[in-house]
N, C-alpha and C positions, 0 to 999 in steps of 0.2 A: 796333297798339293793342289792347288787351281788348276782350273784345266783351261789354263794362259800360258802364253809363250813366259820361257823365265827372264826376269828381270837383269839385264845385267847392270847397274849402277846398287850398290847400298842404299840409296837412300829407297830404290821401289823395290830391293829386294829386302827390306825390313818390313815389308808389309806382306809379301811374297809367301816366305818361309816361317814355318809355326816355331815359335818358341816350347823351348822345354819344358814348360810349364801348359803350354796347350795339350802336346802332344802327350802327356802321359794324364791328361784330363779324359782327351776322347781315349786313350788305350782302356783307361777306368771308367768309362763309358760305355765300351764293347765291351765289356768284362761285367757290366753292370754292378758295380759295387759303389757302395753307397759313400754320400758326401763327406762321411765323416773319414773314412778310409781313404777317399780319393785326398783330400787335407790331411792326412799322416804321410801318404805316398810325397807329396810334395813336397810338405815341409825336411824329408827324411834327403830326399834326392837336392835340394838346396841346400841344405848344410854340409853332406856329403862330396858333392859335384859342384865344378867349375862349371861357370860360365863364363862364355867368350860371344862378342862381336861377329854378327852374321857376316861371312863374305869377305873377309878381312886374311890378305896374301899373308903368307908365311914370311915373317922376317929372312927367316937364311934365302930366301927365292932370289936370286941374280938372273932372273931373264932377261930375255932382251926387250921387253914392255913395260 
């Protein structure tokens, strides 16, 4: 993460927070394996896993906000 205060609006916290596809880049970067492996990991982990909308409340949430 930045070492910024966190955004609270979606629109600066979609720039804020690293996408799924970032984050298992650099983990395949600390890991040091190579680009053809890092491009199997991804494509394997987007077929597999959902994605969802940064920051975006849970529909059953009834709060008071």
């Amino acid at each position: 993460m930045p070492d910024i205060p966190t955004p609270s609006s979606r629109a600066l916290a979609k720039n804020y927070y690293l996408s799924s596809n970032e984050m298992i880049f650099q983990i395949a970067k600390l890991l040091k394996l190579d680009l053809k492996l890092k491009k199997k990991i991804t494509s394997y982990y987007q077929k597999n896993f959902s994605f969802s909308e940064t920051d975006v409340p849970n529909p059953k949430f009834k709060g008071p906000f």
